[in-house]
Backbone as CSV, one residue per row, in Angstrom:
resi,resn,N_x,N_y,N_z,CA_x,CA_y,CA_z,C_x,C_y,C_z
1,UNK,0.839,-1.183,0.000,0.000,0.000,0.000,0.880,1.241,0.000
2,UNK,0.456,2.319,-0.859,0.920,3.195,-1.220,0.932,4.145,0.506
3,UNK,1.396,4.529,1.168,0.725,4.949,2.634,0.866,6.638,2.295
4,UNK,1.938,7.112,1.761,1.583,8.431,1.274,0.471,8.869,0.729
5,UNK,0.634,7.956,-0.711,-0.422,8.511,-1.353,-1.624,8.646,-0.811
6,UNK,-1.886,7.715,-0.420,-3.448,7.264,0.383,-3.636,8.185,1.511
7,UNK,-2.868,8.941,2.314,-2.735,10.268,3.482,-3.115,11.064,2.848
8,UNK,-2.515,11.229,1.484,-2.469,13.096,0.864,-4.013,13.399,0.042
9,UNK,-4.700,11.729,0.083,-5.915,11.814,-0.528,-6.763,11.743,0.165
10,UNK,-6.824,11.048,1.642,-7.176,10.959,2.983,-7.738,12.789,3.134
11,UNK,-6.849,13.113,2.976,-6.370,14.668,3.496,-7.352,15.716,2.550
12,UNK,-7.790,15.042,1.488,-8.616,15.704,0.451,-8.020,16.603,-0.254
13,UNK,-6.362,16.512,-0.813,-5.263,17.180,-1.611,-5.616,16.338,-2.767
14,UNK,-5.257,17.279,-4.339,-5.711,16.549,-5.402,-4.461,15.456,-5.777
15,UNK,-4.646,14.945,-6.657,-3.956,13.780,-7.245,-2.396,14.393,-7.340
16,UNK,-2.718,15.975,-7.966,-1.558,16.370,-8.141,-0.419,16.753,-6.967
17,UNK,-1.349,16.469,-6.164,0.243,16.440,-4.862,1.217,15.647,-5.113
18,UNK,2.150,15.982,-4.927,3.358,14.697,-4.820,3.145,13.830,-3.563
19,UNK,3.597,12.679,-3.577,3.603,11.946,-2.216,4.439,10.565,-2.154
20,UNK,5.420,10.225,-1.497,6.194,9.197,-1.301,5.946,8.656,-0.139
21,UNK,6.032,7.247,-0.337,6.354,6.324,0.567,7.457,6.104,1.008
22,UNK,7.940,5.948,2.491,9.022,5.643,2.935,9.136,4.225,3.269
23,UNK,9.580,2.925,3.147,9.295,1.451,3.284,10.379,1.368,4.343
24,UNK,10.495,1.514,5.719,11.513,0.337,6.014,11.807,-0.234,7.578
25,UNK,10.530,-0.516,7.461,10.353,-1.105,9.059,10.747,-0.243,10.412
26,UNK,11.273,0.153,10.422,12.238,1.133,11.179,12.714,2.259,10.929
27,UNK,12.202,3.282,11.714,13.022,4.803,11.140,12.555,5.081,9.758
28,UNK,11.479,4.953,9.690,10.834,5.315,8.286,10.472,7.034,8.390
29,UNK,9.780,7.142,9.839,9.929,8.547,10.140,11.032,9.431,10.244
30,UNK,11.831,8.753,10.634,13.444,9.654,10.836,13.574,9.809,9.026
31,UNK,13.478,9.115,7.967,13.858,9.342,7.554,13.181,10.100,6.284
32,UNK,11.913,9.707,6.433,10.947,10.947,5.473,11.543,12.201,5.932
33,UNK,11.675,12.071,7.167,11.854,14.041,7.626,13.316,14.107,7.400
34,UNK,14.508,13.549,6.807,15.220,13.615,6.209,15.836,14.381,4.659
35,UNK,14.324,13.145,4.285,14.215,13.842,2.957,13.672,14.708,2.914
36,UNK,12.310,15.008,3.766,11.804,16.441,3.778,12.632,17.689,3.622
37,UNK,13.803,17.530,4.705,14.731,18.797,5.009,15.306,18.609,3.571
38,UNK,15.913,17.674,2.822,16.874,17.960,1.642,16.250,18.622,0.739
39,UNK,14.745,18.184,0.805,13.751,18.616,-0.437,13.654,19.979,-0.725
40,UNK,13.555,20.933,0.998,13.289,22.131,1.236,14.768,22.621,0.808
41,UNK,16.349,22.103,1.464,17.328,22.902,1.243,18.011,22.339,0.071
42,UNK,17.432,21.549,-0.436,18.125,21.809,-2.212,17.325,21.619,-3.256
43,UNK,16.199,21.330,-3.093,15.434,21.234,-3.807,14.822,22.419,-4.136
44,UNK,14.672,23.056,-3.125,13.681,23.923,-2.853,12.327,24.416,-3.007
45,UNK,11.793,23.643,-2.189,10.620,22.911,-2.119,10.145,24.148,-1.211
46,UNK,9.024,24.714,-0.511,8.540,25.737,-0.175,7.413,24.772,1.025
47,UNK,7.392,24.046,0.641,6.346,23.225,2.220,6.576,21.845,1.260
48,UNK,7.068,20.891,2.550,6.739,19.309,2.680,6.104,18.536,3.675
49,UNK,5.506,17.943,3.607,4.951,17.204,4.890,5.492,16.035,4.917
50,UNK,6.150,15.676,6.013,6.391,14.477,6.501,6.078,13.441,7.444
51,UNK,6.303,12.328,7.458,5.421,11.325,8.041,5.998,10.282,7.741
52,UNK,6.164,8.895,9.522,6.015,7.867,8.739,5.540,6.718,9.335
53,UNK,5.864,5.681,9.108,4.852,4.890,9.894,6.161,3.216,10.588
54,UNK,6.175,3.488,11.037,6.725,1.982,11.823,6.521,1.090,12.177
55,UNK,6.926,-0.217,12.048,5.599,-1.296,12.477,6.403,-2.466,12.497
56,UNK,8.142,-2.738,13.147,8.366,-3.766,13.169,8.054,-4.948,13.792
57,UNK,7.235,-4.725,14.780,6.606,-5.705,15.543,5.561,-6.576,14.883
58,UNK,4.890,-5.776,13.309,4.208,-6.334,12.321,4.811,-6.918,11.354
59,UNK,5.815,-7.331,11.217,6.641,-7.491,10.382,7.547,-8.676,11.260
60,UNK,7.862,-8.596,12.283,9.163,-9.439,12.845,9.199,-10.809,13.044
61,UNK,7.947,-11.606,12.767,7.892,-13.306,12.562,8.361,-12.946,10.915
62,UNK,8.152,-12.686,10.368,8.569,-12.828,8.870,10.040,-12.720,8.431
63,UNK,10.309,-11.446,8.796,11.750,-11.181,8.868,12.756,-11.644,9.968
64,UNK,12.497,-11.412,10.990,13.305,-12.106,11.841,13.471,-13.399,12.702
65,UNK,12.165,-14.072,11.876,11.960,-15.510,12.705,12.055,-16.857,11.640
66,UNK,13.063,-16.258,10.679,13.634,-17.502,9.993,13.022,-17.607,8.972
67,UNK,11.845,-16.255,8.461,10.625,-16.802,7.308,11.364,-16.822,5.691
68,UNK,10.446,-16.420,5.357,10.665,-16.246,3.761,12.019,-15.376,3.502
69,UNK,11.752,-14.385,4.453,12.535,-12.930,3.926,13.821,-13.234,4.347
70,UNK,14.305,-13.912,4.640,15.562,-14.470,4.964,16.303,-15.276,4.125
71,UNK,17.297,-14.965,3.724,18.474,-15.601,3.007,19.923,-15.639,3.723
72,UNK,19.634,-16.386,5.260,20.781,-16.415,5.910,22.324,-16.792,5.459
73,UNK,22.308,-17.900,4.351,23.419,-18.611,4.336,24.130,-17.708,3.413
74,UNK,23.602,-16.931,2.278,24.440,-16.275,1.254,24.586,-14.438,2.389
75,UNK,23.448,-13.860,2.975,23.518,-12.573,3.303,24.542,-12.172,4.378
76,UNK,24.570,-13.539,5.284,25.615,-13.499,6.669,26.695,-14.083,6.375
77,UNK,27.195,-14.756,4.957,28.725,-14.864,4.423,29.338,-13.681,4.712
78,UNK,28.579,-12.763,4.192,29.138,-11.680,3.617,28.811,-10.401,4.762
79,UNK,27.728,-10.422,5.811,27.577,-9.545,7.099,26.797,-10.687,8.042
80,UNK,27.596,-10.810,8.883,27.279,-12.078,10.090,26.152,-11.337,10.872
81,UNK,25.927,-10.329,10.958,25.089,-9.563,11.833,23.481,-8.832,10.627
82,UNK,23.282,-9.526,10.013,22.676,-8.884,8.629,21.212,-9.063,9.122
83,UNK,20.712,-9.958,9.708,19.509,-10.171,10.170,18.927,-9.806,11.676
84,UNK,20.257,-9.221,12.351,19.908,-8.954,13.857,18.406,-8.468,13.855
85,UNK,17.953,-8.662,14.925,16.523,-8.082,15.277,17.078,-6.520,15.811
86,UNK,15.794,-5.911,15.594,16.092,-4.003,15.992,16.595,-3.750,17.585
87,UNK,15.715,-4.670,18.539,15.928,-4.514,19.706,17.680,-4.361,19.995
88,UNK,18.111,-6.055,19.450,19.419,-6.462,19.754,20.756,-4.730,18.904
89,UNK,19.880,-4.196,17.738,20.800,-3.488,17.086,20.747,-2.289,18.473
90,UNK,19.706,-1.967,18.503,19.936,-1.075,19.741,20.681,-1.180,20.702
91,UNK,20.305,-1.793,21.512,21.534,-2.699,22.550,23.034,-2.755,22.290
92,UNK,23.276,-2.817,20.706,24.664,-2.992,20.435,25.173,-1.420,19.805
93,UNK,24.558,-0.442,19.810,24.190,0.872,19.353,24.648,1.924,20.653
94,UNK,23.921,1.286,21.470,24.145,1.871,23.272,25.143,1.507,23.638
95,UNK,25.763,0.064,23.153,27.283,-0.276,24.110,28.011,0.280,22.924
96,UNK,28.248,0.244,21.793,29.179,0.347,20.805,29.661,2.378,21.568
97,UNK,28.215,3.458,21.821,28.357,4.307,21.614,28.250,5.363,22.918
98,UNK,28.451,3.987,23.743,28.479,4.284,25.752,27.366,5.318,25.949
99,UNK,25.800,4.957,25.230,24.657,5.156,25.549,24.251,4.217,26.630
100,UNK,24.499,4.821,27.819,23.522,4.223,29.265,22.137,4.370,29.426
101,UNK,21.380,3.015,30.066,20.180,2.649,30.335,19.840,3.937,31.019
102,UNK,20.362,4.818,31.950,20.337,5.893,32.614,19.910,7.301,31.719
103,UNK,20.883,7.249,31.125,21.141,8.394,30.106,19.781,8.676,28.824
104,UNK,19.139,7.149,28.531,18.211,7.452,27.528,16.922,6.948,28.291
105,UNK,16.624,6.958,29.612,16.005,6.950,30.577,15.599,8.035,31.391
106,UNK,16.280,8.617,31.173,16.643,10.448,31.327,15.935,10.918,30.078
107,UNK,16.593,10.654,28.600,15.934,11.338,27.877,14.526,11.164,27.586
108,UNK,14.052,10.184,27.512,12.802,9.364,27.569,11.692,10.481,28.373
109,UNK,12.365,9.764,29.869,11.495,10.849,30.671,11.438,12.918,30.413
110,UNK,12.535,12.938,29.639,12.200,14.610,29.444,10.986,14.878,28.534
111,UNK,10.890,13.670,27.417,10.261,13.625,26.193,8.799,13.490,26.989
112,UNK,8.806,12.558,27.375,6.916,12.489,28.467,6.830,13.732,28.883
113,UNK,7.326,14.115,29.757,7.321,15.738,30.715,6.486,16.620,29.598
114,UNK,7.467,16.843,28.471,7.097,17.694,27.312,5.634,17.159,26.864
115,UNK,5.105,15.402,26.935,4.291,15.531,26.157,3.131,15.900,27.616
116,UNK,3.174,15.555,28.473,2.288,15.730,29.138,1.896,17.401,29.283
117,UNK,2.603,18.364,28.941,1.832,19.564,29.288,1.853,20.005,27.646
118,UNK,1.148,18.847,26.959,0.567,19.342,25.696,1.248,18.618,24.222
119,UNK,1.337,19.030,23.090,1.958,18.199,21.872,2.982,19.251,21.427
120,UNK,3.911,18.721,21.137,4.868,19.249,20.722,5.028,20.725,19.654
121,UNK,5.592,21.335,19.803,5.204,22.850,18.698,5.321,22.524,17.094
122,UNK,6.333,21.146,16.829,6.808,20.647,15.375,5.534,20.044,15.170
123,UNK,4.806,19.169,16.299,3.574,17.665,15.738,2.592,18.601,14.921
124,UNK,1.924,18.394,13.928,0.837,18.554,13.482,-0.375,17.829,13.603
125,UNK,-1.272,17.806,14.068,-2.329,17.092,14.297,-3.331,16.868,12.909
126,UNK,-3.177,15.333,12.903,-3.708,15.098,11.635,-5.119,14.292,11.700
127,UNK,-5.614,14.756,12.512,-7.325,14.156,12.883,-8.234,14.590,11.959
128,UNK,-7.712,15.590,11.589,-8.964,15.948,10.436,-9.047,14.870,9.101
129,UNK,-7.816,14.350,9.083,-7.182,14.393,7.645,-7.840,12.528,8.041
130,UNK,-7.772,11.452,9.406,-7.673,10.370,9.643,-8.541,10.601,10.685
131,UNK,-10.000,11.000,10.700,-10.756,10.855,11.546,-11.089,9.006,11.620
132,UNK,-11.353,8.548,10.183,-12.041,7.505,10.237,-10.509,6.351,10.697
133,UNK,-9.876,6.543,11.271,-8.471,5.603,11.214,-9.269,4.599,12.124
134,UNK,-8.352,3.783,12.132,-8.686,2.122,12.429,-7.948,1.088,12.928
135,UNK,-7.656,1.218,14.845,-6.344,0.688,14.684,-6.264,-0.623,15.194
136,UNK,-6.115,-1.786,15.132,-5.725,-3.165,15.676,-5.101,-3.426,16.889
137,UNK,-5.442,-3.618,17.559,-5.049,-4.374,18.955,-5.304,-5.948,19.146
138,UNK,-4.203,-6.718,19.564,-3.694,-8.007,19.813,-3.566,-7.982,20.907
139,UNK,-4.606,-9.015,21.895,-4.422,-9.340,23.150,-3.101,-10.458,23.055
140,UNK,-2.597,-10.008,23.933,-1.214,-10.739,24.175,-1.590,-11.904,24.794
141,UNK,-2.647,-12.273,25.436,-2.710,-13.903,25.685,-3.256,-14.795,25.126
142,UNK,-4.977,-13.992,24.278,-5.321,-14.687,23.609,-4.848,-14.835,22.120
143,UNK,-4.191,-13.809,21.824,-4.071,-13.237,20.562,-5.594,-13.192,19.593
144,UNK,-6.208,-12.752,19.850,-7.165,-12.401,19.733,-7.177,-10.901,18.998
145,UNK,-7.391,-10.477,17.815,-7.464,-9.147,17.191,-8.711,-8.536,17.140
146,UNK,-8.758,-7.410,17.621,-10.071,-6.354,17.593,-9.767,-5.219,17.357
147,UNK,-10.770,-4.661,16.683,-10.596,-2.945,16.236,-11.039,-1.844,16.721
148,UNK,-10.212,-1.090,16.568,-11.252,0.256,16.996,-10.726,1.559,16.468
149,UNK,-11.773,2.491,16.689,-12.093,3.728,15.334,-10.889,4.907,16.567
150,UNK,-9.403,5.191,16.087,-9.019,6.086,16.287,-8.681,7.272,15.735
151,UNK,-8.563,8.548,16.554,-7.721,9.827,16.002,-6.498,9.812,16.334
152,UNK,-5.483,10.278,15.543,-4.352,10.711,15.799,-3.606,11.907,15.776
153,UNK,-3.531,11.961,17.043,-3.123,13.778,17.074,-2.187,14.259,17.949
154,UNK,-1.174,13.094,17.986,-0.078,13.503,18.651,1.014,12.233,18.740
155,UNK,2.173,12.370,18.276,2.963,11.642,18.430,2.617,10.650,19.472
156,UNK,2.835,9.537,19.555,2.065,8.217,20.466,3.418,7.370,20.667
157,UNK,4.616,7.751,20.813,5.208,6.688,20.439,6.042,6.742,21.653
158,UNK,5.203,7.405,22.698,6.155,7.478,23.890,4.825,7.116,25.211
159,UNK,4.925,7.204,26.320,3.707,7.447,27.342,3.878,8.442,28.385
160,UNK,3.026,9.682,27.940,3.407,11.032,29.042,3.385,10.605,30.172
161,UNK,3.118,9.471,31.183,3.014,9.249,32.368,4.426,8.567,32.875
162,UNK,4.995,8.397,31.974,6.296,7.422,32.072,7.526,8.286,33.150
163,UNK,7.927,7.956,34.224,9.035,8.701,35.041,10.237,7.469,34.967
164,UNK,11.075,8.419,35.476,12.899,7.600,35.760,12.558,6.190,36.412
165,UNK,11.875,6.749,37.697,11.165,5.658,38.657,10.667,4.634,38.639
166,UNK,9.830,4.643,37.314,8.817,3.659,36.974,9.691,3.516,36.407
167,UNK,10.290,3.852,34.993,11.142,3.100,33.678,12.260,1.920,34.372
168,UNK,12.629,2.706,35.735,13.867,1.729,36.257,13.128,0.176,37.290
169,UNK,11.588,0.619,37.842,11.259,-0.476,38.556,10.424,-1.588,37.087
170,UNK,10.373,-1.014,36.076,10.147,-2.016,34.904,11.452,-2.583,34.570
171,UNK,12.273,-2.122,34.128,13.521,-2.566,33.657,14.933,-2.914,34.616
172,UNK,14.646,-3.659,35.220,15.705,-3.705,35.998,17.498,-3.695,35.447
């Protein structure tokens, strides 16, 4: 699925908008707003909207549990580490770059603080544009899938209630 396109028409912009998809499990947002910025400083582009969508946890029996998408024996000749799961790259991201459990536990919690007294001055709230959105929830015991009709209007990818306190009596 086209996920741009389908936003910018969502949004009731004509055909003639431009709109790209960013594909890549991870950091798809980091990196639309990447291209966004290049678009504006060399392109020169006058307004871009960016956006993206992440979803390796939808994706990670396939890719990282030995499925189809795997071509271990020829891809890890050649990079032994080619299939790591995201979690483990992180982990090796934090020690490689003496990022402490502390330190992005700290940052974490500044990021809640901020969201709790409101949405960020960059977020744009795109409820108008995805009133009718639709999002899936998986009970973790039964696995059991059910839906329900959401808005989205603020970065979600953190929990404003989240402190040092709590993050450290979860994570030991």
């Amino acid at each position: 699925m086209n996920l741009a396109r389908n936003a910018a028409l969502a949004a009731g912009w004509p055909v003639t908008v431009a709109a790209q998809t960013v594909d890549r499990q991870c950091a798809s947002g980091l990196m639309a707003i990447g291209i966004a910025a290049k678009q504006i400083a060399v392109d020169g582009m006058r307004v871009v909207v960016a956006g993206g969508q992440d979803n390796i946890s939808g994706v990670a029996d396939t890719v990282h549990g030995l499925g189809p998408a795997r071509n271990g024996s020829t891809v890890t000749a050649h990079a032994p580490n080619a299939y790591m799961p995201m979690l483990e790259t992180a982990e090796f991201v934090a020690s490689r770059y003496a990022v402490t459990r502390e330190a992005q536990d700290a940052y974490f919690a500044e990021i809640a603080a901020a969201n709790r007294s409101g949405p960020a001055r960059t977020a744009v709230s795109i409820s108008r544009s995805f009133h009718r959105g639709v999002m899936a929830l998986k009970d973790k015991d039964t696995g059991e899938v059910s839906h329900r009709a959401t808005t989205l209007s603020k970065d979600e990818g953190n929990r404003p209630e989240t402190t040092i306190e709590g993050s450290r009596r979860s994570n030991p």
